[in-house]
Structures are given as structure tokens and as C-alpha cells.
N, C-alpha and C positions, 0 to 999 in steps of 0.2 A: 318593434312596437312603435306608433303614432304617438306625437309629441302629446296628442289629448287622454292615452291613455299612463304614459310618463308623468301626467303631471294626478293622472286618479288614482296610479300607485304612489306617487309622496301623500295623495290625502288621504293613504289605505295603509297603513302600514304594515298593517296583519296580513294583505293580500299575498297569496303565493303569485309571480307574475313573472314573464323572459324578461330580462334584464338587457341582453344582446343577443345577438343571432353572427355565427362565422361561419367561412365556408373556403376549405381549403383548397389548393391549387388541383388537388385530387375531387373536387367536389363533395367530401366528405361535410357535410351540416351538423354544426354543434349549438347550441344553447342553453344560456348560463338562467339557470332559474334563480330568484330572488324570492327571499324576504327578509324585511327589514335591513337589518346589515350581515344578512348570514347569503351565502353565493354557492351556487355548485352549478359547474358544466358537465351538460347530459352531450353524449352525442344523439341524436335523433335516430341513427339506424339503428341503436339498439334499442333505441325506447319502442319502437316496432318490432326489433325480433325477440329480446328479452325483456318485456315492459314491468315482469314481476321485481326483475335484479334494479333497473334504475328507480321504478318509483321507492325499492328501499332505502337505494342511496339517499333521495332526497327528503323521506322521511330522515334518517338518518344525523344527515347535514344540513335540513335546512328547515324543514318543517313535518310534521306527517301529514301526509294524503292519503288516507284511508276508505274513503268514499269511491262511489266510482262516479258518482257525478262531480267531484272535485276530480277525480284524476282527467275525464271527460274534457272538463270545463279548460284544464292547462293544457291537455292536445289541440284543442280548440282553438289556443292561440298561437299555440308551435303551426299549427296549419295554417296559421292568417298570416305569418310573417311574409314579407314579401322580400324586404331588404338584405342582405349579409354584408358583413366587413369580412376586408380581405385579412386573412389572420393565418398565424404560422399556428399550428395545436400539436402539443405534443401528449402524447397519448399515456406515455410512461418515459422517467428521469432520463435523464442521458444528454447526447447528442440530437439535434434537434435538426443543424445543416451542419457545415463543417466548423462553421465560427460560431454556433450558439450553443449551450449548453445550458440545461433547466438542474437544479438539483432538485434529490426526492420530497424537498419539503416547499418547491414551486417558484423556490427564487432564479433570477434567472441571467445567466453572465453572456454578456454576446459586446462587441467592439461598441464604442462612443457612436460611430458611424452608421450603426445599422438602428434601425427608426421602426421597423414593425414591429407590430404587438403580437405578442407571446401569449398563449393560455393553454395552463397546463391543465388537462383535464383527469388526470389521474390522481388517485387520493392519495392528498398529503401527508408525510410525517415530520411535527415539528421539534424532533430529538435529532435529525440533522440540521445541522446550519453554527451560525457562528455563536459561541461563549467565550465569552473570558478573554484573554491578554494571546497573542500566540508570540508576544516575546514568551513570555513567562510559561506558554506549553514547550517552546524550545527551550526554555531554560532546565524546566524538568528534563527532558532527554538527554542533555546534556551532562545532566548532574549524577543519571543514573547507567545512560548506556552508552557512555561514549567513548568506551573500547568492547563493546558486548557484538561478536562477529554476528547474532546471530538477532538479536531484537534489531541491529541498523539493516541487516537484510531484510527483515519482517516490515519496519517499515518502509523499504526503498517498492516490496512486494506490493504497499498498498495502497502505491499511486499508478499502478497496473492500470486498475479499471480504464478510467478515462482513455489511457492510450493504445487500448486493444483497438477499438475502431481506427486507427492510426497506423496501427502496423498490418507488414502483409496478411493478406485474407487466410489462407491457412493456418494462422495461426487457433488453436483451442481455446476455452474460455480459460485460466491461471487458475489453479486450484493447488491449497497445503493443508497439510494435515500436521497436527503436532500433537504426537503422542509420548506417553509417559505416563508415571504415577500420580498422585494427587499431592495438589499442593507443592508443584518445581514452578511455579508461575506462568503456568500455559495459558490461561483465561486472564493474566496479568496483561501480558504482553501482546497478546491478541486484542483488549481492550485499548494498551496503548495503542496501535494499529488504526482500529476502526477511529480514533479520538483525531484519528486527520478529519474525517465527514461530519462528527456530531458526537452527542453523548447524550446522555441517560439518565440524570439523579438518583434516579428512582430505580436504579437498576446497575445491580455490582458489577454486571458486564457489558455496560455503557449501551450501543446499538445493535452488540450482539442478538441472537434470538435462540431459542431453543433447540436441538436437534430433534425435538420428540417429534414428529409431520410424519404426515403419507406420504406416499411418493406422488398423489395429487395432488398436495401441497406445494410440492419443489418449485414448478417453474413458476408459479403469479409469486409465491417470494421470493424467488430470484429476479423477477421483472419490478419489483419494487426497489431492487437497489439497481437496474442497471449502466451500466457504463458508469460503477464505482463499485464497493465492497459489501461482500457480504460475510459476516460471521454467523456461525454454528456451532455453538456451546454443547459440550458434554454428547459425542456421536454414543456412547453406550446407550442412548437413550433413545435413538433412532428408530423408526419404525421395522417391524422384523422382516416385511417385504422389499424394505429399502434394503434394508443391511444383508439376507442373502443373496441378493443377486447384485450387489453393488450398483440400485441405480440412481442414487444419488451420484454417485461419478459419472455414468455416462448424461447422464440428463444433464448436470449442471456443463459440463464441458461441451455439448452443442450450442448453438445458438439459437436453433430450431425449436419450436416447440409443438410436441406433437399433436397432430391434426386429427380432429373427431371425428364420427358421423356427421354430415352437411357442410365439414368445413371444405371451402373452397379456394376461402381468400387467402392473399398471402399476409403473416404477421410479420410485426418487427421485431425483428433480429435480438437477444436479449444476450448481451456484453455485458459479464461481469467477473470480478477476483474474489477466490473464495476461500476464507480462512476458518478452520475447523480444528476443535481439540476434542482429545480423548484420552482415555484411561488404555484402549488398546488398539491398536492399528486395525482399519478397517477390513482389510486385504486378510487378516488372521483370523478375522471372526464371521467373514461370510462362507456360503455353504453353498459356492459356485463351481463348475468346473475350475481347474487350473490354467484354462486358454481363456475363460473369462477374467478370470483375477490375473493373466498376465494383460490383459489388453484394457483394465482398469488400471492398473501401476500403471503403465504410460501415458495416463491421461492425468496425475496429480502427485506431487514432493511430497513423499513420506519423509516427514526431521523427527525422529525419535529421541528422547532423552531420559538418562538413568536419574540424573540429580536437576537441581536447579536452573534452569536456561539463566539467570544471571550470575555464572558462575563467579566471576570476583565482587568481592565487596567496596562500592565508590567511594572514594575520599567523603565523608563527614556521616560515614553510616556506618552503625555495629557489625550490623547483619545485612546477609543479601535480600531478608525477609522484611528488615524494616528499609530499606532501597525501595522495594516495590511494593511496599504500603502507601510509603510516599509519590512515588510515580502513578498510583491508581488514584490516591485522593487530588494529588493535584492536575491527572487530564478528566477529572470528572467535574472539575471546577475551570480548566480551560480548554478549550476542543471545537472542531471545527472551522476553525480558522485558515486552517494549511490548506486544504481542496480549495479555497477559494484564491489565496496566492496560488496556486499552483494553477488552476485553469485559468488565471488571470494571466498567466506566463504564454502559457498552452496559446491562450486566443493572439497574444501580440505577435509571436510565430508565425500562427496561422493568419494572421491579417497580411503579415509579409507575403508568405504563398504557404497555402495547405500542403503542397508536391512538396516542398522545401522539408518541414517538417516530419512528413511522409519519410523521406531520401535518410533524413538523420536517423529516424528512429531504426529502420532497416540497417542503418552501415553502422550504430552503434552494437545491436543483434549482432551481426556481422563480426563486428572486432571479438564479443564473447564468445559467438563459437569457434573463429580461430584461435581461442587459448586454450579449447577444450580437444586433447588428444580422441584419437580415434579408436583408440582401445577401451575408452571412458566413455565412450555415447552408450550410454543402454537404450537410451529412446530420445528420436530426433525431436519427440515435441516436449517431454521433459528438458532439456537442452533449448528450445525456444522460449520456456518459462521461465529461464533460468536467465537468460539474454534479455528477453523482456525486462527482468526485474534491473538488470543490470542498468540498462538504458536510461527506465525511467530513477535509478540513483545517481547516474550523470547527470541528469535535469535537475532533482530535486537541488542536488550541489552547486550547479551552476547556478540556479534564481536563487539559491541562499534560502531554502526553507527548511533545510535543516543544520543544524549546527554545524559550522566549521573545522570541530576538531572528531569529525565523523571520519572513520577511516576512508579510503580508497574504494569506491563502489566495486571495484576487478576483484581484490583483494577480500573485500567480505562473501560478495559471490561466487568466486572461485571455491572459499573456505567452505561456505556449504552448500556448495556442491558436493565436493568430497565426502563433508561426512555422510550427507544422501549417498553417496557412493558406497563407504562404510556397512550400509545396509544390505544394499546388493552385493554385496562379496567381494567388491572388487575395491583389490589396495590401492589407495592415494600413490599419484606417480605424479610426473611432469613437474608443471607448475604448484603445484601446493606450494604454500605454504600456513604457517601454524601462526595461530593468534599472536602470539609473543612476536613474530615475525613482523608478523602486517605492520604490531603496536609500535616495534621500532623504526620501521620505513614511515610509517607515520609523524613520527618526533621528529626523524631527521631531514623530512620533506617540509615541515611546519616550521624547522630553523634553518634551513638551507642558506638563507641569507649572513649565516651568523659562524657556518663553519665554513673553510678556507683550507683550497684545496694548494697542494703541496707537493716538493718531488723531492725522493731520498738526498737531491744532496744539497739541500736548501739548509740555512743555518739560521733560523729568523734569532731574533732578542728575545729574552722570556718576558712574557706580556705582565704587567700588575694583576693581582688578584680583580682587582675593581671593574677589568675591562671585561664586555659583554659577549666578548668569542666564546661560542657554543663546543667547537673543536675544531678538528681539523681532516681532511680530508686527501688521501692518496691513491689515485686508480693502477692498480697491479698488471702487467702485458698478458692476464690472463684473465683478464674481463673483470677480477673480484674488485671489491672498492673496502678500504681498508679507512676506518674510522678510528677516532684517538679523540674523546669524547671530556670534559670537567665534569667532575666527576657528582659534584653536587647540583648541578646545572640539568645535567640527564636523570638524577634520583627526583627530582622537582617533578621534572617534564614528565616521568612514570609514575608519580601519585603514590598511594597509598600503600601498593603491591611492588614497589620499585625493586625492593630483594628477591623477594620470590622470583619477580620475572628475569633478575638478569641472573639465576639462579636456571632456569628456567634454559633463558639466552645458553648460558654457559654449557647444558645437556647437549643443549642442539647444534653445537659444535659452531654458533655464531659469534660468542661474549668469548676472547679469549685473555685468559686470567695468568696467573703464575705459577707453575708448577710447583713440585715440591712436597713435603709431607704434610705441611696444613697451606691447601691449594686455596688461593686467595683473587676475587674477584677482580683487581685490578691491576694493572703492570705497570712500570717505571717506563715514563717516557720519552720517546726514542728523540735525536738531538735533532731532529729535521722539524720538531712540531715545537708552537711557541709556547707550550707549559712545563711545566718544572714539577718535578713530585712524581705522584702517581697517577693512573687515567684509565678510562674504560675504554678498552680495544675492541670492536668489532668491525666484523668480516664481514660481509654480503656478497654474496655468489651473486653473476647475471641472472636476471629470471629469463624463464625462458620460453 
């Protein structure tokens, strides 16, 4: 526009008029139509190929234009523009270069350093973005799931998105399914999940969406989350084309989208993680051959559950039911906070060298499937989702965006793995280990500085009650490490369930106690450690 027509539209307000004209490095022409203070950017080639779809948008967003001499009158001046600004447009969320990043509701994270203008022209939604405190969202996770192996995997799952463009190209879009009965917290915990991007008031499963769609529904909502999370509430509601031929799995696990009559051009690429609940595993209730539904299981983590996914109850809650009343009410009041730490993290990485972070996320992949025995691979790209998810909860840990007394990202995803394994037939071997397990290597990795390691013919002093030694430590010539624990010091550190679990401990042939006819949890300790009385003795084999 001419600065004499910029200044007819301030004396016009009502005018519908181009606001700006861009024009990207591709030659691609966009323009942002105006009125008043309402804004929408059209691209220009579709207002030629599909002129019905954009003049709706902009009735829509901005004004109607119903006439065809108004519609006339605004080509008229998309045609007079002469000028463009040199402008990055991103077309839908995501990855924009390697350092920028648009979220779906337009805001937009790129380094201090980088100076160009950003316009995101795809429509926004403002149920992502930042609410509330994300002390106080970590403070919730922490209060509810911070020995839960399988909500800390769910959310380490759903900082996926962003880092799929980041890892090797092979890799599929990350897809979970979590089925079960009604009412174990599967729409709980999937909402905590999505409550890293955004949330919902107005809506009990925050950014979730519906499963009920076509199968021509899938990919423009899956391109509205991409390169971050998508949720699918209640699949039994699924479309019956979707659901016999399973193609919701293979559609959402390309990144392609399929090409119509006239299409020529190529799209972009649609990166995302997709978390999904239901009353029954999708693979059970389609009406596919069995070489299709095997080659749908390999494209997504079926985690099935009989009871409650937060199977213990957290220190200051009755129930595991009032636990995640309170974790739903309060990420529906904080949310969105964490994707922006987290690609806040992501860009000062990549400002260092994009290769760099490239290199890590591959050699962290890497370290996961070398834990994964070879008898345990059912599918190498399940096994990369699963590496993936890993990665990105070494990250999450290292910026410190989720709680610190979060177990071991190895040790949660190794755990369900297995039990996905459980499903397919095949029994937990190798590296397993069982929650009660992780929760102790946990305690003892979190007071490390406070036990004191020891050799059989050491004689220390017995320490005073007052003094702050955790216990004590003595490694065996056959790798095991041999713990002598205080015994109310360790009942603290395990909360609420601290009997059960060394109850628990004690099955599993780790807590050893004192035989006898009423066998008793802890044993008299031995003259090499500096406590006097009784003590909890645990064993821990090498993992391996």
C-alpha cells in the first residue's frame, strides 16, 4: 500500500484494506488483510486457486465480504501492490528454520540474534500457550507422580514432537495408545501430558480433541499440532472407516500427506506425537487382515491397563482418585509453560550448532537401544519411539523442567517397555527392572553424598543419633553393592507406601531382613558400619 492510501485507511476504519504484502525466499506472496484491529494473512496463490476457501476465512476473521464487487475491489489491490517485505511465513506450527520455532497459537521463540519477521499464517488457537505458574505445574507432578514409572514416561513422551525434526530422518511420527477401562485415569493423564503446550477451561480434557473424524479429517488436525502433541480422546468413537482398516495409524505415522487430483506441489512435512485413549485397543477392534494389523502394531506403543495408571497413593491424598482430581484441576489452572522452557533450551543448543544437538539426540537413541536385548526387538521403530522418548527425558532433566526427584529417564523407559512387551508375549528378561527397584536406586542416587562407602574390616565409632549419614555402603568382588540403610531416614525418603514397598523390596529378593518364624524387615548391624541397633540391608545386583 501507498503511504496516501495508509493514511485513507486510519480515516476509514470500516475499510477492508492490505495491511502488508511478503514474499518469501521461495517467491511464495502473502498478504495480511486488515480491518480495524482484526488481521488475517491470506497467501495470494490460493486466493486464485481456492478464492471460495480464503474469502471465507476472511469473512470469518476479519470482516465479511459477500459481494463480489467488494471481493473484486480487495483483488484490485492485491494486484496494485508493487512492494514486498522480505519475511520468513510459516505456513503451519512447528519448525520454521532450524533456530525458529512458531507455536500453534502464532507466538514465536527464535535466538535474541535473529531480527527477521516471522508471520504465521495459519489459524490460530489460543488454548496453547502460557497459563499460570510452571513452579506450581511442577509442583503438581511432583506431588502426584513422582514415583508413577508410567505418567513420568508419558510425560518425557510429550516433549517428542519438537525433537522429531531433530532426529534421524527415518525415524516415524511417535504414536501411544492407552487402553483400558473407564475411569483408571487415562484422559487424566493424557491431559496432564498435553498441559506442557496449553490447556482448555472449558474443556475436561484440556487440548485434547475428539476421536469421532473421518479419515479426511486426520492430517489438517494433525498439521495443526505440528512439531508438538496431539491428543485423541475416547478412539471407540472413531470413525468406522478409520477404525477398520487402521488408518489412523498409518496416516498419522507418515509425514506425507496424501496427494489429490492436480496436486503437484510438494507439502510440508507434518511432525507430530500422538497420544490416544480408549476403552479397547485399536488392533482388537479393526476388521483388517492380520498382515495389516501386524504392520499397524509397529507403527505405535500399545500400554494397556487393568486398574488405575496411578497405581500408589501420594503422600497427602486418600485416594489415587482424589490425587488426580487434584493433578487435573490444578494443570487446568497451570499449563503451557514447559514447551516454552523447553524450546527455550532446544534454541541455545542450537544456536551453539544445530549438528551438535543433531549428534546428541542420535547417541542418546543409541545408548537406549543398546539396553534393549535382541530377543526384545518386536519392531525396530517401536524401539526408536521408545529411544526417542528416552532422549527427550534426559533433556527435560538436564534444563530442570521437570522435577528433580523424577526417576532415571533409562529406568522409567526401560520399565515400559517391558510391560508393552507383556502384551506381545514376551517375558521381561535382561535389564528390567520393577518400580519398587527404580524407586530405590532413586533414594540412594538422591542421598549418595550422605552414605559412606566401607570395607568389611573397617571398625568406625557409632555415629550419634543426630548425625545426617543416610547409611552406608560396601561393594561385593561380585559386582553386587550391599547397602545398611537408618532406618527412619529411608522410611521418610519412601513416603507414604514406605512398608509396602520394602515389603515389596523384600519379595524381590532385594531388602534383606531376618529370618526366623516372624521374619522381620530389618537386621542387626554388622560391626563394619557406623550404626548400632537395627538397619535396612539392601542388595543391588549390577544392572546390566
Amino acid at each position: 500500500m501507498s503511504n496516501k492510501e495508509n493514511e485513507k485507511a486510519k480515516d476509514n476504519p470500516d475499510e477492508l484494506t492490505i495491511g502488508k504484502a511478503a514474499q518469501t525466499s521461495r517467491g511464495e506472496i502473502f498478504c495480511e488483510v486488515v480491518r480495524g484491529t482484526r488481521r488475517l494473512w491470506i497467501p495470494v496463490a490460493e486466493l486464485a486457486s481456492d478464492e471460495k476457501a480464503v474469502f471465507c476465512r476472511i469473512s470469518e476473521c476479519v470482516a465479511p465480504i459477500l459481494t463480489v464487487s467488494n471481493r473484486n475491489a480487495l483483488k484490485k489491490k492485491i494486484e496494485a501492490i508493487s512492494e514486498f517485505e522480505n519475511a520468513l511465513v510459516a505456513t503451519q506450527p512447528g519448525w520454521v528454520m532450524p533456530n525458529v520455532y512458531v507455536h500453534p497459537n502464532g507466538d514465536v521463540q527464535s535466538p535474541d540474534s535473529f531480527d527477521q519477521e516471522v508471520i504465521a499464517t495459519f489459524e490460530k488457537d489460543n488454548c496453547w500457550g502460557e497459563r499460570g505458574s510452571f513452579r506450581k505445574w511442577k509442583e503438581a507432578l511432583e506431588s502426584t507422580v513422582s514415583d508413577n514409572v508410567f505418567a513420568q514416561f508419558l510425560l518425557n513422551f510429550g516433549f517428542t514432537g519438537p525433537l522429531i525434526a531433530k532426529s534421524p530422518p527415518n525415524l516415524l511420527n511417535p504414536a501411544i495408545e492407552l487402553v483400558g477401562p473407564r475411569e483408571i485415569g487415562k484422559s487424566t493423564i493424557a491431559t496432564m501430558v498435553t498441559s506442557i503446550y496449553g490447556g482448555n477451561k472449558a474443556s475436561e480434557i484440556g487440548l485434547g480433541r475428539s476421536a469421532n473424524l473421518t479419515k479426511q479429517a486426520l492430517k489438517p488436525l494433525q498439521r495443526t499440532s505440528a512439531d508438538a502433541l496431539l491428543f485423541l480422546d475416547e478412539l471407540n468413537l472413531v470413525d468406522g472407516s478409520v477404525e477398520n482398516n487402521l488408518h489412523l495409524v498409518f496416516e498419522h505415522a507418515s509425514s506425507d500427506e496424501r496427494a489429490r487430483y492436480g496436486d503437484t506441489a510438494r507439502k510440508k512435512p507434518v511432525r507430530n506425537s500422538l497420544i490416544m485413549t480408549g476403552n479397547r485397543a485399536l488392533a482388537d477392534r479393526c476388521g483388517a487382515s492380520s498382515e495389516v494389523i501386524e504392520a499397524a502394531r509397529s507403527r505405535f506403543i500399545s500400554l494397556r491397563f487393568d486398574g488405575p495408571i496411578l497405581t500408589r497413593i501420594p503422600a497427602k491424598f486418600k485416594t489415587s482418585r482424589e490425587a488426580a482430581e487434584f493433578l487435573k484441576a490444578r494443570v487446568r489452572r497451570h499449563h503451557g509453560t514447559a514447551i516454552g522452557e523447553f524450546i527455550g533450551s532446544l534454541l541455545k543448543e542450537c544456536e551453539e550448532s544445530d549438528a551438535a544437538i543433531r549428534r546428541r539426540i542420535k547417541e542418546l537413541m543409541g545408548t537406549f537401544r543398546d539396553r534393549v536385548p535382541a530377543e526384545q526387538i518386536v519392531s525396530q521403530r517401536i524401539v526408536d519411539m521408545f529411544a526417542l522418548t528416552y532422549a527427550a527425558g534426559v533433556l527435560v532433566q538436564e534444563w530442570r523442567i521437570v522435577p528433580k526427584s523424577f526417576l532415571d529417564p533409562m529406568a522409567s523407559t526401560l520399565a515400559v517397555y517391558k510391560h508393552a512387551l507383556e502384551f506381545e508375549g514376551i517375558p521381561p528378561q535382561g535389564s528390567y527392572e520393577s518400580p519398587s527397584i527404580q524407586r530405590i536406586r532413586q533414594i540412594l542416587h538422591k542421598n549418595r553424598k550422605r552414605i559412606k562407602s566401607v570395607a568389611t574390616t573397617d571398625r568406625p565409632k557409632p555415629l550419634p543419633q543426630i548425625h545426617r549419614t543416610f547409611g552406608y555402603r560396601i561393594q561385593r568382588t561380585d559386582g553386587s553393592e550391599h547397602f545398611f540403610l537408618e532406618p527412619s531416614r529411608l522410611k521418610t525418603a519412601l513416603g507414604t507406601h514406605a512398608t509396602s514397598t520394602l515389603k515389596t523390596l523384600r519379595a524381590e529378593g532385594v531388602l534383606i531382613g531376618e529370618a526366623g518364624a516372624h521374619k522381620k524387615l530389618q537386621s542387626k548391624a554388622p560391626l563394619y558400619v557406623g550404626f548400632t541397633g537395627r538397619v535396612y540391608k539392601i542388595v543391588l545386583s549390577p544392572r546390566t
